[in-house]
C-alpha positions as CSV (number, residue, x, y, z in Angstrom):
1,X,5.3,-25.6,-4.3
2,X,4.4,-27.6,-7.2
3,X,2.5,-30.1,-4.7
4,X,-0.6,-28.0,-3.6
5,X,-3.8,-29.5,-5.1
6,X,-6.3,-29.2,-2.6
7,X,-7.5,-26.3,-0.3
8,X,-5.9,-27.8,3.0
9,X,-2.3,-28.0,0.9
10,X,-2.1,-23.9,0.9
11,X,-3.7,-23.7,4.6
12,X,-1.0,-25.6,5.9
13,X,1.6,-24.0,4.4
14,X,3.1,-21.0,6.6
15,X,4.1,-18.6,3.5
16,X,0.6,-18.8,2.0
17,X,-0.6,-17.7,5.5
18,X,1.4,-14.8,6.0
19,X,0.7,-13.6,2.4
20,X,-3.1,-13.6,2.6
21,X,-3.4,-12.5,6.8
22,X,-0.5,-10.7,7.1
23,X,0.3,-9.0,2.9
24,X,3.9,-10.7,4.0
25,X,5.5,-9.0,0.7
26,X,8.3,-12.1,-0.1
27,X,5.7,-14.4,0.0
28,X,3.4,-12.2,-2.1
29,X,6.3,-12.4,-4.6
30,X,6.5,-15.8,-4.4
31,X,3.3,-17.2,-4.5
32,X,2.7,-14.4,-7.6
33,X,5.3,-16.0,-9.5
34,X,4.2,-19.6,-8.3
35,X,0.6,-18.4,-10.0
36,X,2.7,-17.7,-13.4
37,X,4.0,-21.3,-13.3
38,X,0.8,-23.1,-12.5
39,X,-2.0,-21.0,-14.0
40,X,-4.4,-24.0,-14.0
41,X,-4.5,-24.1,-10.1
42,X,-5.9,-20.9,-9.9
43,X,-9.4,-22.0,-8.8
44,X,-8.5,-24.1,-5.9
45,X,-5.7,-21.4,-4.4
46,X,-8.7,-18.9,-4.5
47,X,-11.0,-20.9,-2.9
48,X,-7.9,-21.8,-0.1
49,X,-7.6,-17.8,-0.1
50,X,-11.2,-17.1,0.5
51,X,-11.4,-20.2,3.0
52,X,-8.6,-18.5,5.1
53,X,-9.9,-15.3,5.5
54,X,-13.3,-16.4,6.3
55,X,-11.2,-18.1,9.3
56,X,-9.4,-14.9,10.1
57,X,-10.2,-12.1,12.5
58,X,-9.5,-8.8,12.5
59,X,-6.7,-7.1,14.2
60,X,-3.2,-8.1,15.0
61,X,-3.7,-8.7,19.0
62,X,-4.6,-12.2,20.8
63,X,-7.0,-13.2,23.6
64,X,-9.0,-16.2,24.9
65,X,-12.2,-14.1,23.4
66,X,-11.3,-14.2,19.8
67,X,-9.5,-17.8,20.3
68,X,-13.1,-19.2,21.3
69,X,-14.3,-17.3,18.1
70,X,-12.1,-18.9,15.9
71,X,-12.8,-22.3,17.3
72,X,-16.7,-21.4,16.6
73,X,-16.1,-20.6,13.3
74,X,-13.7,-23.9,12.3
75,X,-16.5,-26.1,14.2
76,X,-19.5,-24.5,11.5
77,X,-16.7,-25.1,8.8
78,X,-16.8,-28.2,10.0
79,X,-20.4,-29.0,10.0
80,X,-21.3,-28.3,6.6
81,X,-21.5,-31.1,3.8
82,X,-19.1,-30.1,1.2
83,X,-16.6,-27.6,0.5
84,X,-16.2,-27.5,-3.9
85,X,-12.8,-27.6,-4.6
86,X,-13.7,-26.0,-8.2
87,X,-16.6,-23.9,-8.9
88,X,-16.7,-26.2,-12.6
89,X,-17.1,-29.1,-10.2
90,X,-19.8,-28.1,-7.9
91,X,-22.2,-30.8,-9.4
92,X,-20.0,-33.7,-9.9
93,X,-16.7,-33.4,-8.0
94,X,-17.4,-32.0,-4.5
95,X,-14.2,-31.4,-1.5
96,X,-15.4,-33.6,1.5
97,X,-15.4,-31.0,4.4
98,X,-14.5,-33.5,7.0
99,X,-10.6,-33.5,4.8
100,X,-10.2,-29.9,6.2
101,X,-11.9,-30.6,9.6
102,X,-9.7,-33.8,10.0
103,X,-6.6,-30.6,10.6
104,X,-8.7,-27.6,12.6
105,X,-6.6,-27.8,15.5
106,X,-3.3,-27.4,13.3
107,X,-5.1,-24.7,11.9
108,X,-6.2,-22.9,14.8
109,X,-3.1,-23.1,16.3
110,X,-0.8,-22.3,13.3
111,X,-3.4,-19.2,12.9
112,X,-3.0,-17.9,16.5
113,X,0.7,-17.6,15.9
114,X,0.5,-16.1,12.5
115,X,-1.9,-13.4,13.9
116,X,1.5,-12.0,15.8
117,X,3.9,-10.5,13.5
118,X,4.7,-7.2,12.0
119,X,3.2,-6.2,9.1
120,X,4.9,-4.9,5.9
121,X,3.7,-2.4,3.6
122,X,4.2,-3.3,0.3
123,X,2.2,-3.3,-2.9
124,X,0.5,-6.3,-3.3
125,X,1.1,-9.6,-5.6
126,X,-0.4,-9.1,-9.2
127,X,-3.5,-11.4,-9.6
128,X,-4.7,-12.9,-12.6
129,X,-8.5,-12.5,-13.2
130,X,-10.7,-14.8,-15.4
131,X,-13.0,-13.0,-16.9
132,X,-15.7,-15.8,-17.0
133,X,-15.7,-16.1,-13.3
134,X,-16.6,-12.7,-12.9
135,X,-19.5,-12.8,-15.9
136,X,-23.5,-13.2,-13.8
137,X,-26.2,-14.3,-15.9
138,X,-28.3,-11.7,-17.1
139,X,-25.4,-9.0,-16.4
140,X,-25.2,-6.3,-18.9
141,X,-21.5,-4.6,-17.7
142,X,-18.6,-6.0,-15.6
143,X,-16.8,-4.1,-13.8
144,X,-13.0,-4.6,-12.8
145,X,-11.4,-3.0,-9.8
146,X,-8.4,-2.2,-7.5
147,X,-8.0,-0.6,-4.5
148,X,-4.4,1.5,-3.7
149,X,-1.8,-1.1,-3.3
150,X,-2.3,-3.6,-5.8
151,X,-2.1,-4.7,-9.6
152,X,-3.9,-7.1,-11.3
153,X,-3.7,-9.2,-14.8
154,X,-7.6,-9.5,-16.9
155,X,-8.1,-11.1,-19.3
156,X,-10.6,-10.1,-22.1
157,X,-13.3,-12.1,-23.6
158,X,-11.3,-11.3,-27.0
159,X,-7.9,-12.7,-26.2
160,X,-6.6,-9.1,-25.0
161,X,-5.1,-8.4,-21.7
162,X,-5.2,-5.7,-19.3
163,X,-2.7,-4.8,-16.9
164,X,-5.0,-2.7,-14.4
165,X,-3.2,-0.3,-12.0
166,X,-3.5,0.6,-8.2
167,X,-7.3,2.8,-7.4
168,X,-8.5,2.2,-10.9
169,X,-11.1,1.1,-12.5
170,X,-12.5,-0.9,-16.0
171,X,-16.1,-1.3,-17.4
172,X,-17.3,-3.2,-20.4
173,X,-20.5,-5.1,-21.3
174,X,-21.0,-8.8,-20.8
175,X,-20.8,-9.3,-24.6
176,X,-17.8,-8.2,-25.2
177,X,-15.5,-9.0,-28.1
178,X,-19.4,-9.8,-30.3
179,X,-21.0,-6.3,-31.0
180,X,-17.9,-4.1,-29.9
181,X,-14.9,-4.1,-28.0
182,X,-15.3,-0.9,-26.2
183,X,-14.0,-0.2,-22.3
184,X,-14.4,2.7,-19.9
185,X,-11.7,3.6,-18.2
186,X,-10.6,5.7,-14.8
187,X,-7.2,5.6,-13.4
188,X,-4.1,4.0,-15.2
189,X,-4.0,0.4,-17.8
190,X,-1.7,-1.1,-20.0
191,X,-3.5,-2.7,-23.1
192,X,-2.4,-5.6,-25.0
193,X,-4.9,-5.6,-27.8
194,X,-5.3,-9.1,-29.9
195,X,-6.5,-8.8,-33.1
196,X,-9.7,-8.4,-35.0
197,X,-9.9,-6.6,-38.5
198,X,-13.6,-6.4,-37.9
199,X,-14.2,-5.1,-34.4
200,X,-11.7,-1.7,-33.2
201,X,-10.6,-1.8,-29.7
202,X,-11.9,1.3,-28.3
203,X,-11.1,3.0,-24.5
204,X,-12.9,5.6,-23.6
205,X,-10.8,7.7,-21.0
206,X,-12.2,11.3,-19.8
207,X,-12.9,13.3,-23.0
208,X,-10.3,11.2,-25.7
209,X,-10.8,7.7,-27.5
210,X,-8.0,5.1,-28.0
211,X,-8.9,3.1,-31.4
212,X,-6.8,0.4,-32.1
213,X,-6.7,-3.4,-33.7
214,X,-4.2,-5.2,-32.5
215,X,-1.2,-3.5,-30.7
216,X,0.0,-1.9,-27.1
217,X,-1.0,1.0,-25.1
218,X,-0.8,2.8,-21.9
219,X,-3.7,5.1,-20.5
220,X,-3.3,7.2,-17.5
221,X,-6.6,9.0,-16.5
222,X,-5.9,9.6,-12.7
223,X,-6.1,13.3,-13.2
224,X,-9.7,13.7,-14.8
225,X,-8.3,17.2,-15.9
226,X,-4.9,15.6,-17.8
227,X,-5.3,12.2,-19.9
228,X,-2.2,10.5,-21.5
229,X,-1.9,8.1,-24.0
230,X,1.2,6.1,-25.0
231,X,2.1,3.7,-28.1
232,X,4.5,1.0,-26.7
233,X,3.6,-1.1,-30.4
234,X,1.5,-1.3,-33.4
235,X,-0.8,1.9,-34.0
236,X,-3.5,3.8,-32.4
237,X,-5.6,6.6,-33.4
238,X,-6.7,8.9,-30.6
239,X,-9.3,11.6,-30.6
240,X,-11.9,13.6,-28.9
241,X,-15.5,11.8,-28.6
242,X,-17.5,12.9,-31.2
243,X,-14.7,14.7,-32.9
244,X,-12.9,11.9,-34.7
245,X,-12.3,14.0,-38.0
246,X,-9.2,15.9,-35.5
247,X,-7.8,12.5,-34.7
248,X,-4.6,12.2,-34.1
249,X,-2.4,8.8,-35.2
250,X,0.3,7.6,-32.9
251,X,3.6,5.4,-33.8
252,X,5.1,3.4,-31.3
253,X,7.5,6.1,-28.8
254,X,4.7,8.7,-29.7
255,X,2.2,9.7,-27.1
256,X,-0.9,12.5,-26.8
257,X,-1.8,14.8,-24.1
258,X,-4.9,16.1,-23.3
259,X,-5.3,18.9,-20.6
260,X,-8.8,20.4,-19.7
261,X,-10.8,20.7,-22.7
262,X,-7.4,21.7,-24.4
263,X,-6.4,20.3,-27.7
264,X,-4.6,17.3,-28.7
265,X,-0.7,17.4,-28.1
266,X,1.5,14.7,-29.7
267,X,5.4,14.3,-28.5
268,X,8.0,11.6,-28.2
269,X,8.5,9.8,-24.8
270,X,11.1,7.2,-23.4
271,X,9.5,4.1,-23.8
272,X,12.0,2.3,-21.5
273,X,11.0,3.8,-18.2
274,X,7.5,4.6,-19.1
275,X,5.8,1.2,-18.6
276,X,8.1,0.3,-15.4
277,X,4.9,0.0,-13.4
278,X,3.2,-2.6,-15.0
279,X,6.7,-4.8,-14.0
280,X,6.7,-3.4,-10.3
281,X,9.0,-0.2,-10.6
282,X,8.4,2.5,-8.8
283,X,9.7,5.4,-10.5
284,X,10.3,9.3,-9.8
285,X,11.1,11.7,-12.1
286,X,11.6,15.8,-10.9
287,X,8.2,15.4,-9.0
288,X,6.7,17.6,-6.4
289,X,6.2,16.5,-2.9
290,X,2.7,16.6,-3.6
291,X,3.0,14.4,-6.1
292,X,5.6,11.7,-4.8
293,X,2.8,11.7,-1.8
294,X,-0.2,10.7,-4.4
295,X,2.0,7.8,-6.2
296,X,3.2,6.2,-2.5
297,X,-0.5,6.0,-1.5
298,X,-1.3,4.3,-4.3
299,X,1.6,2.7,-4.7
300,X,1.4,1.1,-1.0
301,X,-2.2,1.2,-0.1
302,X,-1.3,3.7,2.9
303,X,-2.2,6.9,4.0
304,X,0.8,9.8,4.4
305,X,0.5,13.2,6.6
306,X,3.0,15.4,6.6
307,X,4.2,17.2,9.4
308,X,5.8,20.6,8.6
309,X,6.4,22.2,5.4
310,X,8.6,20.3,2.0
311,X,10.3,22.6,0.3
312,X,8.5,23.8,-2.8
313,X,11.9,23.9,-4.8
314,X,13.0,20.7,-4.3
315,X,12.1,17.6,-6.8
316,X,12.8,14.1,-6.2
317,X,13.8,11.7,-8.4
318,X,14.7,7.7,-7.9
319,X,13.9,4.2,-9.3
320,X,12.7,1.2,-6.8
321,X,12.4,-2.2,-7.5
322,X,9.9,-4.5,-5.8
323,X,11.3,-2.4,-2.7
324,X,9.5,-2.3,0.7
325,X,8.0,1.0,1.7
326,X,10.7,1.5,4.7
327,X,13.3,1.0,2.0
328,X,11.7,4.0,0.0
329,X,11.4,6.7,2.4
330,X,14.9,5.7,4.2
331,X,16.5,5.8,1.0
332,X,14.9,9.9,-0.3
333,X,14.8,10.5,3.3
334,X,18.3,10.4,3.4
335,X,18.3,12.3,0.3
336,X,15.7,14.7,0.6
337,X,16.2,16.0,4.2
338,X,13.4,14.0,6.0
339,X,12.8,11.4,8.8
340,X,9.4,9.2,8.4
341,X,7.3,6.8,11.0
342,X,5.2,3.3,9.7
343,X,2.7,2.5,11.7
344,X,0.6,-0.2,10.4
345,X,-1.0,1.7,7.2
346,X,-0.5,5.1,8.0
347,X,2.7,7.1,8.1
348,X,4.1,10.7,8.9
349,X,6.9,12.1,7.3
350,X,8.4,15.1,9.1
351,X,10.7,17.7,7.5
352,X,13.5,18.6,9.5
């Protein structure tokens, strides 16, 4: 895939389609890895991305109605002047329109049959973010985002990254990296800190701090009422906002727990299935049914109903890699004493 320089390259190409209409996960997995390889194309495949579902409609049925609103949509596409194949390049190297227009009809008819498929829940392709593209003049915070069913990659002013999980959620100012280097953050991240003797990377998550300079960390903050912090390298001190004199100090393997307004509690933790997340493993441990229900919504972007009662003795346990939903719930189905139904994002398991 090495080939695709303009917008029209990825419109034409059948895998890129089904991954942006459809979330076909193998070609989520390998335009994702296609992204790692050729970073410096990232622009141009978001502006094909965006083009293509401006294009789309919703819904996975067909008639002559929405045909003849896609047509209508291609022809204004057509119409306009340019099309900027980089936003860097909107003054001096515009995308003539009339390229794409020249292949409407493949389009339109390559679209009609993509619209007819089945589509597979599983959790999205990891995207990486430039920061800069997100930065607005005048802004004084940016915020960073994901809904339930997908990762993403950012990248910090600083040189840090941040692995962001599924319904979570970062905030920092527009300066960051100058005065401080200070987030906000609800939900779950992986930190990567780079290093800067002068400025402490700090997260704020519910009621504790994370300081550190340059090293590794995972937060978890789903649960506003429990807040987790673990070292995967380097050092961190943790403590309570405005009592830092009760910090605590963390070694990689080492981890602190807050519940409530509870104290600090420091304990080892495995660090090799801790992080399997951030690397698209999907992993249970003795967890409720209440809980394995919270981590597949996330997990998948769906929504789960049960229908009769689980067990309240019973806790499940198994490791998934890059596995579809389907192949999940067969699998501790199978296990667990339960049949399940997908249909489109919404699913009912039923205990038998």
């Amino acid at each position: 895939m090495n080939y695709f320089n303009a917008i029209d390259d990825f419109i034409d190409d059948t895998s890129f389609r089904n991954w942006v209409l459809r979330n076909d996960a193998e070609s989520g997995l390998s335009w994702n890895k296609w992204l790692t390889e050729n970073p410096e194309k990232l622009e141009v495949f978001n502006e094909a991305k965006a083009v293509l579902l401006e294009l789309d409609l919703p819904g996975n049925d067909w008639n002559a109605e929405k045909e003849r609103v896609l047509h209508q949509k291609i022809q204004q596409k057509i119409n306009k002047k340019t099309i900027p194949l980089h936003p860097k390049q909107k003054k001096s190297n515009e995308y003539a329109i009339h390229r794409y227009g020249a292949k409407a009809a493949v389009i339109t008819f390559l679209l009609i049959v993509s619209v007819v498929g089945f589509l597979q829940l599983k959790n999205s392709t990891e995207k990486e973010i430039d920061h800069r593209a997100m930065l607005q003049e005048g802004a004084k915070w940016i915020t960073k985002s994901n809904p339930k069913g997908q990762k993403s990659k950012i990248h910090l002013p600083d040189g840090s990254t941040v692995i962001l999980n599924a319904e979570s959620q970062i905030r920092f100012k527009n300066d960051f990296g100058k005065a401080d280097r200070d987030i906000f953050l609800n939900g779950e991240s992986f930190f990567e800190v780079a290093q800067d003797s002068l400025l402490p990377f700090r997260v704020f998550s519910g009621e504790l701090v994370t300081t550190a300079l340059g090293t590794s960390f995972n937060i978890n903050s789903y649960d506003k009422d429990r807040v987790n912090v673990q070292l995967a390298t380097g050092q961190v001190k943790v403590f309570k906002e405005e009592l830092e004199s009760e910090s605590l100090l963390l070694q990689p393997g080492e981890e602190v727990i807050m519940e409530g307004h509870g104290p600090m509690r420091k304990r080892n933790f495995d660090r090799q299935t801790a992080f399997l997340w951030k690397d698209g493993t999907l992993k249970f441990t003795d967890v409720s049914f209440s809980e394995f229900k919270i981590t597949l919504e996330r997990w998948y972007g769906v929504e789960i109903r049960f229908k009769g009662t689980p067990s309240s003795t019973i806790a499940i346990s198994g490791e998934f890699k890059d596995k579809y939903l389907s192949n999940v719930l067969e699998s501790l189905g199978f296990a667990y004493g339960f049949d399940f139904e997908i249909a489109q994002k919404k699913v009912t398991i039923t205990f038998k």
